[in-house]
MIVO-379949 format. One record per residue (C-alpha): residue in one letter; x, z, y. Coordinates in steps of 0.02 Angstrom, whole numbers, plus 50000, padded with zeros to 5 digits. Layout:
// residues N
AXZY/...
//
This chain:
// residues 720
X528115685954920/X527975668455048/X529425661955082/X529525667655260/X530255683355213/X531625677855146/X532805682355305/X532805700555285/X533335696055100/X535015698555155/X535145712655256/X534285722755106/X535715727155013/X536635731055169/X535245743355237/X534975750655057/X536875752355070/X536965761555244/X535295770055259/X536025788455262/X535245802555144/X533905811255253/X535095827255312/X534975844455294/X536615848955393/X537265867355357/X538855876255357/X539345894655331/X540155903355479/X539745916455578/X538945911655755/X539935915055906/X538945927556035/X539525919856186/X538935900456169/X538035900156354/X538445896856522/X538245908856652/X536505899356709/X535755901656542/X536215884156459/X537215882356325/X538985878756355/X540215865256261/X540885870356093/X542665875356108/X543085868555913/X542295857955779/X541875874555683/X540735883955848/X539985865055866/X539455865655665/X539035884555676/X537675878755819/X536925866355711/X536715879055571/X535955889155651/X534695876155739/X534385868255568/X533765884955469/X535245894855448/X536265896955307/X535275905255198/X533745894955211/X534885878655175/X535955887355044/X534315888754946/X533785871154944/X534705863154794/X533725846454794/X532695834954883/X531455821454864/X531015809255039/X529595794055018/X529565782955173/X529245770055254/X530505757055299/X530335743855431/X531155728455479/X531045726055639/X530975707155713/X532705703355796/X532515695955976/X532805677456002/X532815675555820/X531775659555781/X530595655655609/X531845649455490/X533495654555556/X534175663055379/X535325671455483/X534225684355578/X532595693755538/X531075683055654/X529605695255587/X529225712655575/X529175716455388/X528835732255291/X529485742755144/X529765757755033/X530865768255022/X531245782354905/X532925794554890/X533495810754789/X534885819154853/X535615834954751/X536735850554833/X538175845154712/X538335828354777/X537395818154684/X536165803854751/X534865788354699/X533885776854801/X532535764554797/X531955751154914/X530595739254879/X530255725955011/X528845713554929/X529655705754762/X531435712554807/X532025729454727/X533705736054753/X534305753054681/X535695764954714/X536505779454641/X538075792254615/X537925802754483/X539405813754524/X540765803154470/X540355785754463/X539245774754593/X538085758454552/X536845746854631/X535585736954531/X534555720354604/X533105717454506/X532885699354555/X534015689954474/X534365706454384/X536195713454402/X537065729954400/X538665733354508/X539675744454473/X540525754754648/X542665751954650/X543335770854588/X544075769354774/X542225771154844/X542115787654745/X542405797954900/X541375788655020/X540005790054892/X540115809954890/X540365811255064/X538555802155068/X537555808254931/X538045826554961/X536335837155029/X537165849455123/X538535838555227/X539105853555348/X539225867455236/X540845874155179/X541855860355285/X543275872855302/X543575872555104/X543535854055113/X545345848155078/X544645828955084/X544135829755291/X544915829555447/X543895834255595/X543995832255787/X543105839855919/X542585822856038/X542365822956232/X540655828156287/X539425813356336/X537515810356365/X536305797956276/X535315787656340/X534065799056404/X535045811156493/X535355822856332/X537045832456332/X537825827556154/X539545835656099/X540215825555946/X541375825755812/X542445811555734/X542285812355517/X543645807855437/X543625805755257/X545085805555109/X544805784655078/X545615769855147/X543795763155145/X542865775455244/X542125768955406/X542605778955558/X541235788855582/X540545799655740/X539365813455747/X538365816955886/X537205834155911/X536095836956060/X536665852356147/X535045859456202/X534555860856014/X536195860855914/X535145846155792/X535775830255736/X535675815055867/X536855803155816/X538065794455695/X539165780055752/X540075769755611/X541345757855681/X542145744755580/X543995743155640/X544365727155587/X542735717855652/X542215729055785/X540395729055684/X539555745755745/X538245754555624/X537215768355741/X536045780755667/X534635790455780/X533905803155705/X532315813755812/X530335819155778/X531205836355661/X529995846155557/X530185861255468/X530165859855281/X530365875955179/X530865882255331/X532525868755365/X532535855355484/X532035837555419/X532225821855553/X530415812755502/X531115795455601/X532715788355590/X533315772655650/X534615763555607/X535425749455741/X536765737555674/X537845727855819/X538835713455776/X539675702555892/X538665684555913/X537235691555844/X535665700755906/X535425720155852/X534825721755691/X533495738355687/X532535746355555/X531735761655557/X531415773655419/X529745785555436/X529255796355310/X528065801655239/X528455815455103/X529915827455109/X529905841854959/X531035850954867/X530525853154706/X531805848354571/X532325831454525/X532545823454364/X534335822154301/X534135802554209/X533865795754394/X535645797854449/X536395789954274/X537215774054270/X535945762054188/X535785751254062/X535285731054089/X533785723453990/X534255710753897/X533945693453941/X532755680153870/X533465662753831/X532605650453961/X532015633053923/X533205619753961/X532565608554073/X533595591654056/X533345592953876/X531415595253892/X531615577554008/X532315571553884/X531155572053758/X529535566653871/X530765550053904/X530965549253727/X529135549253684/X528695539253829/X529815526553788/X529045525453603/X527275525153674/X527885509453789/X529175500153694/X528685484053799/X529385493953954/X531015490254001/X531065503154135/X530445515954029/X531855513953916/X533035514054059/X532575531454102/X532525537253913/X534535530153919/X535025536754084/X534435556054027/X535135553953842/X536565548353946/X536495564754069/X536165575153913/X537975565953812/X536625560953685/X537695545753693/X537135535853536/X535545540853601/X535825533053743/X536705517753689/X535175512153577/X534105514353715/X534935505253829/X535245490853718/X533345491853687/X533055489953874/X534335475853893/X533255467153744/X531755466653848/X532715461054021/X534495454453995/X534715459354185/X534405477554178/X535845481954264/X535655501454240/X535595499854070/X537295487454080/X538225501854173/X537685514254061/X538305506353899/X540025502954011/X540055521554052/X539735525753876/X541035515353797/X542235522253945/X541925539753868/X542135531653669/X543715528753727/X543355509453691/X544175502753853/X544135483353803/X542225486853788/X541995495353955/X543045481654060/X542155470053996/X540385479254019/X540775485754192/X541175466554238/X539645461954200/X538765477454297/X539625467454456/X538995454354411/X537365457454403/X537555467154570/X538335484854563/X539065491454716/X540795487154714/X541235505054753/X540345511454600/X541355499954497/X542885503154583/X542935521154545/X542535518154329/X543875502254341/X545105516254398/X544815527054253/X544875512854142/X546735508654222/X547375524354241/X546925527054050/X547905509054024/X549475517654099/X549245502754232/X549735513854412/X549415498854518/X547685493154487/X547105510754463/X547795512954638/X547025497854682/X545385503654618/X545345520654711/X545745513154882/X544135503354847/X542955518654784/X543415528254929/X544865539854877/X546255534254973/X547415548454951/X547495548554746/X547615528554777/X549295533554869/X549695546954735/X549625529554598/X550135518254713/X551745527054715/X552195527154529/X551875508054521/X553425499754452/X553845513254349/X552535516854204/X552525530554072/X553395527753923/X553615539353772/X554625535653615/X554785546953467/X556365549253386/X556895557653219/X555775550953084/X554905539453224/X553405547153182/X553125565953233/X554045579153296/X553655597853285/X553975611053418/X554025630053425/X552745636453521/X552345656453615/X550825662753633/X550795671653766/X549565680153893/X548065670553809/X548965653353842/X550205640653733/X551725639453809/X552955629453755/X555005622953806/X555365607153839/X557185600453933/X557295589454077/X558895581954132/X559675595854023/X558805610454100/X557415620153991/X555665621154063/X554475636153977/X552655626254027/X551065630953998/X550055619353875/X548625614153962/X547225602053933/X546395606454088/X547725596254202/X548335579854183/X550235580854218/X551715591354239/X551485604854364/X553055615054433/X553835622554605/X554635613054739/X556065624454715/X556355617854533/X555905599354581/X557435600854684/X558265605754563/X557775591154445/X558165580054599/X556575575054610/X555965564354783/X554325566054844/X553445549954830/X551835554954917/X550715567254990/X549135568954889/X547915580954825/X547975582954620/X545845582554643/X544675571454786/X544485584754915/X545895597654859/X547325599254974/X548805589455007/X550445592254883/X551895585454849/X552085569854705/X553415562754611/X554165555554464/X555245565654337/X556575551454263/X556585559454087/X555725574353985/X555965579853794/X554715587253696/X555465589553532/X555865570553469/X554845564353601/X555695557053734/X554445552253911/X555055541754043/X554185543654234/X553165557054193/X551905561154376/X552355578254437/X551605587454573/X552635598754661/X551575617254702/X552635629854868/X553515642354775/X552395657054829/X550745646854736/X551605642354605/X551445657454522/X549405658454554/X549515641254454/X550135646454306/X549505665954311/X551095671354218/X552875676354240/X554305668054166/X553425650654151/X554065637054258/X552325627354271/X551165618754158/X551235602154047/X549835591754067/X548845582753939/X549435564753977/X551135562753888/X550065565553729/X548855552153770/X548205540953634/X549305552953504/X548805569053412/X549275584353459/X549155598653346/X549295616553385/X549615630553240/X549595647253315/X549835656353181/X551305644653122/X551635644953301/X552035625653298/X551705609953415/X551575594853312/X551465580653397/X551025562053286/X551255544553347/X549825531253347/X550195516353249/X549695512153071/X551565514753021/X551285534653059/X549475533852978/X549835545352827/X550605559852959/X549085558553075/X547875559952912/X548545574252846/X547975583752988/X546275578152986/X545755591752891/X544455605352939/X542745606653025/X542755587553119/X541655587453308/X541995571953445/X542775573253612/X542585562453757/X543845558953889/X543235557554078/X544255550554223/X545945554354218/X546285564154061/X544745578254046/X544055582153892/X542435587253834/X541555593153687/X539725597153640/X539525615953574/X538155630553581/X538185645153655/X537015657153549/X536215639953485/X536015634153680/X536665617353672/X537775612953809/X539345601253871/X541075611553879/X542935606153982/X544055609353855/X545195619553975/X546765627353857/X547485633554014/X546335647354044/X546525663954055/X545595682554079/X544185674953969/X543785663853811/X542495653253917/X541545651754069/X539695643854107/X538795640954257/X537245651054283/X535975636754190/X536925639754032/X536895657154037/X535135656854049/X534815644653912/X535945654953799/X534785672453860/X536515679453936/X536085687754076/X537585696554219/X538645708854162/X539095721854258/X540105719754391/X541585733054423/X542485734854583/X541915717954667/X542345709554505/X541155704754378/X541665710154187/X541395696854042/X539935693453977/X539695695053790/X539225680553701/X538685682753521/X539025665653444/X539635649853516/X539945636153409/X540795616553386/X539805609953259/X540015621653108/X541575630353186/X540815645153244/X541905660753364/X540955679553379/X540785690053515/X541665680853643/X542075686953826/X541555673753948/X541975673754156/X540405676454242/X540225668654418/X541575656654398/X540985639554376/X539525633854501/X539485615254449/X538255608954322/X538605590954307/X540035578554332/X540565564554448/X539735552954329/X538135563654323/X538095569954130/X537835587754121/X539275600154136/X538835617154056/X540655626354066/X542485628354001/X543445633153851/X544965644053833/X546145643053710/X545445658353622/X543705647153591/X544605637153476/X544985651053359/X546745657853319/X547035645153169/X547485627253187/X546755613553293/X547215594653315/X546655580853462/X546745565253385/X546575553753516/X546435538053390/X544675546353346/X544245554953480/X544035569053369/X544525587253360/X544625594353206/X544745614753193/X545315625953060/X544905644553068/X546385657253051/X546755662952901/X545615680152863/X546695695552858/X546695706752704/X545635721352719/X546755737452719/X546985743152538/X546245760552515/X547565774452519/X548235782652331/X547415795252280/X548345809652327/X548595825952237/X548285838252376/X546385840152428/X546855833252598/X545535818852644/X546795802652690/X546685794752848/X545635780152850/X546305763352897/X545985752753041/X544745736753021/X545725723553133/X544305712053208/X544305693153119/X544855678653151/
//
């Protein structure tokens, strides 16, 4: 299909959507004698009931639509080109394009559809109970809100006027006579329907023939108007069929949107039962990663041309973009071998000792990137990181001004004077503290001013998170206004004087200050106060036992060497810290190698990916339910030789793919990713070592009893 159809890409799910079952209106009341006017012409309906009676009657009568059970409609759909619409606008429809359409409809109410409109198909269906909608292209299968049920019946149901009177679920009113367009005399009827999510709908017969003219769907909250004209009827096994229907959508701004159905067969004859199921999605093939695939034609182009500089410069800036960062380092260094001015390759080893976590190195590197001409905001914006990571508020403050981001310069600006500092009582050297696990998250009490805080552990954010209603309570002054992210919106900053975490003791910890009614979408849980950045553990270790349900946390130093080694123990795989405090780690999801946030504060999932990922891991869309998609499984994802099963991972959540400094960003990592044993950051190493819970006994098979009754098996808990 050319890309100049792509407008009416849109509106297909919509008109799939709205595009009504072809009718065969019925009901079952005797008809009144007395319907005309003295001159011959029929006269108004008195009631909703004589005004339905008429259309039986007009449409076959009730015998002749009692027998049809099923039926099967083939047709032609059209898009019709949408006035002042001009090529390109991907707004409106600018050319008349053509389709097919296909729909079975059952007596009992249930209903499937099929459009196809060039490469696009979209299918619908209610089997009775449930409703769905599957896209082909990029294949996906929603699943209809439970709330939808009764709009869904209401519109797959064959015979829509038949038995209305039984109908518990309606509400009917008899609507002011008034004439269409042409002159015709139409008495109507407002539908109401038994769910908060039914359109109010109008239905409209012509008087002269008692048939079907009109629906009108209004949409109360955007005045949007549906309208549905239904003419050229033909007998089919002796009913009334309307062979053209068209279908007019208004909405305010815009020019009417039209398309026309036609058809073209109309029978009967019964209808398979498998159409109306709920069905099942294909599974997905694992695509080829494409940065990867660069990455190896740099790699071999580089070896072919080891005299090019430049050609080792672009191996080193995708080894870089892949975090194949010894990858890149060598080839950088090869390129800075051949030309001592390279300045690409200069920023790149800067960058990569930046992420080492070798700050010396990358100062030093990054001022010799300057010097050999990068843009001064460029270096601004890695000095900052380098700073910030130094604990030094004022030059990282400095440094932001410079790149560009004056309102986090403010944010640091403020704190200058009064720097972090943690000291570790008790043995000096460690301090262990109880830990919940609660709601998928680590949450853990620490005291402040001699009030207890329950925070959420989380490696996602970078400081202490809580309400302004608490910080007031902490006494805690507002030093800025400043977003907690470039671009995010403005909050309230400070400086706590004093925090305990265990032994530790922190001085001027950064807090940001969330309203009271958001702070509670922060931290996604009730009775936690906020959340406890990653920052107060900087350049310690941190270990977290959940099954111990213990926070260790180990002082750097050589003095506190023998602590930190015992807990290097277990499957070993690097991190890398990023700006102010993320961390990353390289895993594989079902042997897809990708770059992961280690995010500990996430909940409602294990993980989440953007869309690339998925496909290079052959995950394709789960289903989504009620406007929300479901987790996707993942079979296997893996740090190293640590390696978690059947995973549930948030679909649709994360549309970024690569970072501020351009190396590829693949997704996040819950807490339940690392397993349910023990895991330690060692910041000294830049290493996180994993242990796997311990495995849980299998359930001992029951006695043998001495009655002949079988015993009830045990359950198999899932592993660890």
């Amino acid at each position: 299909m050319s890309a100049r159809s792509t407008p009416w890409r849109r509106s297909l799910a919509l008109c799939l959507a709205l595009l009504p079952p072809v009718l065969v209106p019925a009901g079952c009341l005797t008809v009144p004698g007395d319907l005309d006017d003295p001159d011959g012409a029929p006269a108004a309906p008195s009631s909703v009931q004589e005004l339905l009676d008429r259309h039986i009657v007009a449409s076959g009568g009730d015998e002749a639509l009692r027998a049809v059970a099923q039926r099967t409609v083939e047709a032609r759909v059209v898009f019709k080109a949408q006035e002042g619409c001009e090529e390109g606008d991907p707004d409106c429809v600018w050319e008349e394009t053509d389709g097919q359409f296909v729909l079975y409809t059952t007596a009992d109410g249930r209903m499937y559809r099929r459009m196809v409109v060039g490469d696009n198909v979209l299918e619908r269906g209610f089997d009775g109970g449930t409703g769905w909608q599957m896209q082909a292209q990029p294949q996906m299968l929603v699943i209809e809100d439970p709330a939808a049920t009764p709009v869904l019946r209401e519109d797959a149901l064959l015979h829509w006027y038949l038995d209305v009177d039984k109908r518990e679920d309606l509400a009917l009113e008899l609507l002011p006579t008034r004439k269409s367009p042409d002159g015709l005399e139409l008495d109507g009827i407002m539908w109401f329907a038994a769910s908060p999510i039914m359109p109010q709908s109008e239905k409209w017969f012509d008087r002269a023939t008692g048939l079907l003219y009109e629906e009108i769907e209004r949409d109360t909250e955007t005045s949007d108007v549906v309208r549905r004209v239904y003419g050229d009827y033909r007998e089919v096994d002796g009913v009334q069929v309307p062979w053209l229907i068209q279908q007019i959508t208004e909405v305010e701004g815009y020019p009417d949107h039209v398309v026309e159905l036609r058809l073209q067969v109309v029978h009967h004859r019964p209808v398979r039962e498998e159409l109306f199921a709920v069905p099942e999605l294909a599974p997905s093939e694992p695509e080829p990663d494409q940065l990867l695939a660069a990455l190896d034609k740099a790699k071999l182009d580089a070896e072919d041309d080891k005299d090019n500089a430049l050609a080792q410069v672009v191996h080193a800036r995708l080894a870089f973009a892949a975090v194949h960062l010894d990858e890149a380092k060598a080839a950088a260094k090869r390129a800075l071998a051949l030309d001592k001015n390279e300045l690409e390759a200069v920023y790149i080893l800067a960058r990569v000792a930046l992420l080492d976590g070798d700050l010396k190195e990358a100062e030093k590197l990054m001022r010799q990137a300057i010097s050999k001409g990068l843009r001064e905001d460029e270096a601004a914006r890695q000095l900052a990181w380098i700073h910030m990571r130094g604990g030094d508020w004022a030059k990282a403050a400095k440094d932001l001004a410079e790149a560009g981001s004056p309102d986090l310069a403010a944010r640091y600006a403020a704190f200058s004077g009064k720097p972090l500092v943690a000291k570790m009582g008790g043995n000096g050297c460690s301090t262990t503290v109880p830990i919940e696990v609660e709601g998928g998250a680590v949450v853990v009490e620490v005291h402040a001013d001699g009030d207890s805080l329950r925070l959420l552990l989380d490696t996602g954010a970078s400081d202490l998170i809580i309400s302004d209603s608490r910080a007031r309570a902490l006494v805690i002054g507002t030093d800025a206004q400043a977003p907690l992210v470039a671009g995010g919106p403005p909050l309230k900053q400070g400086q706590l004087d004093g925090l305990t975490i265990g032994e530790l003791s922190v001085s001027n910890v950064p807090i940001t200050m969330f309203p009271d009614a958001q702070i509670s979408a922060v931290v996604g849980m009730e009775g936690v106060d906020g959340v406890l950045g990653i920052r107060p553990f900087a350049t310690r270790q941190i270990s977290v036992d959940r099954e111990a349900k213990l926070l260790e946390i180990v002082e750097p130093g050589s003095r506190c060497k023998k602590q930190r080694e015992a807990n290097r123990t277990g499957i070993s795989v690097p991190f890398w810290v990023h700006e102010t405090h993320y961390l990353y780690v390289l895993g594989q999801m079902n042997g897809a190698e990708g770059m992961y946030l280690l995010n500990t504060g996430m909940r409602g999932a294990d993980l989440t990916a953007n869309e690339g990922a998925y496909a290079y891991a052959g995950i394709g869309a789960p289903p989504v339910r009620g406007g929300a998609p479901t987790l996707a499984r993942v079979e296997r994802f893996s740090l190293g030789e640590f390696t978690r099963e059947d995973l549930g991972a948030a679909w649709g959540f994360l549309q970024q793919n690569a970072t501020s400094d351009g190396f590829r960003l693949d997704g996040m990592l819950g807490l339940e990713a690392l397993g349910r044993g023990r895991w330690t950051l060692d910041y000294e190493k830049q290493r996180l070592y994993l242990n796997p819970g311990k495995a849980k006994a299998p359930a001992k098979p029951p006695a043998a009893a001495e009655t002949s009754a079988p015993a009830k098996p045990a359950a198999n808990p899932k592993g660890q």
